[in-house]
Structure formats: structure tokens, C-alpha cells
C-alpha positions as CSV (number, residue, x, y, z in Angstrom):
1,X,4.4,-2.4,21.9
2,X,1.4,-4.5,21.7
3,X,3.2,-7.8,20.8
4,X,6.4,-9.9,19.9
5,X,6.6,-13.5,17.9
6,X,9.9,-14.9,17.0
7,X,10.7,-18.0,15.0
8,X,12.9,-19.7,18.2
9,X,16.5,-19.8,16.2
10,X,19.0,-19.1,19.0
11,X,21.6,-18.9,16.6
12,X,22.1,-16.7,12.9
13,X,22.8,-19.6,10.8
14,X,19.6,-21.2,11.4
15,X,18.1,-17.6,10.7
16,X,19.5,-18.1,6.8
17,X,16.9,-21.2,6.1
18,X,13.8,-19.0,7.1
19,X,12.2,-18.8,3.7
20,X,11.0,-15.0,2.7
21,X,7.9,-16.4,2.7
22,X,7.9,-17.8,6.1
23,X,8.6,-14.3,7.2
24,X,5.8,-12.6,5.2
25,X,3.6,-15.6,6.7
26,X,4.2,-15.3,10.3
27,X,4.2,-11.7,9.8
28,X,0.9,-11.7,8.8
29,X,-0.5,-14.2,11.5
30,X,1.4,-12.9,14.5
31,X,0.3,-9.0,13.7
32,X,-1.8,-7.4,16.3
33,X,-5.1,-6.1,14.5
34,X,-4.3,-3.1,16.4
35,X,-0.6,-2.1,15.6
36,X,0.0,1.1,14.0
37,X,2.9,-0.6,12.1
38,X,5.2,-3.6,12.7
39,X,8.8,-3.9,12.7
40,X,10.4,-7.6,11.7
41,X,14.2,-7.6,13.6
42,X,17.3,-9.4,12.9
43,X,19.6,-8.4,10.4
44,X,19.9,-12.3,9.0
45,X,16.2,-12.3,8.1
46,X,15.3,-11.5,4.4
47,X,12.3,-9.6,5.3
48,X,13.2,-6.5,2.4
49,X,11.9,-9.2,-0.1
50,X,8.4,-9.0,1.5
51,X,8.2,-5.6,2.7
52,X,5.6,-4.7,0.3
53,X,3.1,-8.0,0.5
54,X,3.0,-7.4,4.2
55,X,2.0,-4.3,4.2
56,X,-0.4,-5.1,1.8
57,X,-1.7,-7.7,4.1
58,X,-2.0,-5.9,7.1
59,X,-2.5,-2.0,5.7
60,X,0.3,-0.5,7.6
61,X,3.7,0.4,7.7
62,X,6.3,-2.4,7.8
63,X,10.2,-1.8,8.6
64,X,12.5,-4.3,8.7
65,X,15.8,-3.9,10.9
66,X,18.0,-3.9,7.2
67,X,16.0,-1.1,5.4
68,X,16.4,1.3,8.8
69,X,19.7,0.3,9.0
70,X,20.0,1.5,5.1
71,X,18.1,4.4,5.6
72,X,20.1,5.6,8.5
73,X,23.3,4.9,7.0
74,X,22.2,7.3,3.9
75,X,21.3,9.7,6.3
76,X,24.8,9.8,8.3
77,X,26.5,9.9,4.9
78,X,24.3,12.7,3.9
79,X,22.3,11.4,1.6
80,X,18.9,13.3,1.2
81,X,17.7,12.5,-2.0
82,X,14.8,10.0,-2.1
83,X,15.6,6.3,-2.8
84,X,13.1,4.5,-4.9
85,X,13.0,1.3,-3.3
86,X,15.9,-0.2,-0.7
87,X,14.8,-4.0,-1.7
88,X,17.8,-6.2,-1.9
């Protein structure tokens, strides 16, 4: 782990206002130039809608806590097939 930002909510409700691009923004800024990858937690967070321009910006792998929570539920339900794109 080379760092951790957070917006300061204490509570989910006041997670809903972020804006997508707020995430994508302080994703961006708060991004150690030398993380392998980052991963943006909290499930109320609607990060999936900025995956991709994120890790455009920073050239590395992005995961938000929703999409591994997708991709392991396809796994325990034995899903192996590919899945396009997990951005909902």
C-alpha cells in the first residue's frame, strides 16, 4: 500500500452526492505515481462509471469495491464465461 485519500463522509448517504466525476477526479490527484494499480472502496461510490477514464489517466489497473464484488459473485455462482464489461 503506498497511499489512502478518502472524501471524509462518515456516513453512506452523504456518499450518494459524490458526483462520478468527483471520484474519477480525486482518483486521479490522490494516485501515487508509483502504484501498480489502485482500488476505489465503498460500495455507495459510483466509481464503475469511471473505471475506464481512470485508468486511462493513470495507465494502470483500476478496481472498484462493486466490480470485485460482481466478479466474485460470478465466480461463486460458477460463472466462467468472460463478461464484456460490469459497468452499471
Amino acid at each position: 500500500m503506498l497511499n489512502i485519500a478518502g472524501f471524509g463522509f462518515e456516513d453512506d448517504t452523504a456518499m450518494t452526492y459524490i458526483t462520478p466525476q468527483d471520484i474519477a477526479e480525486a482518483a486521479i490527484e490522490n494516485c501515487d505515481p508509483a502504484a501498480d494499480l489502485m482500488f476505489i472502496s465503498c460500495t455507495a461510490l459510483r466509481a464503475s462509471l469511471v473505471l475506464d477514464q481512470v485508468e486511462q489517466a493513470l495507465d494502470i489497473p483500476v478496481v472498484s469495491s462493486n466490480q470485485a464484488l460482481a466478479w466474485h459473485s460470478l465466480k461463486l455462482a460458477g460463472h466462467s464465461a468472460p463478461v464484456a464489461d460490469l459497468a452499471v
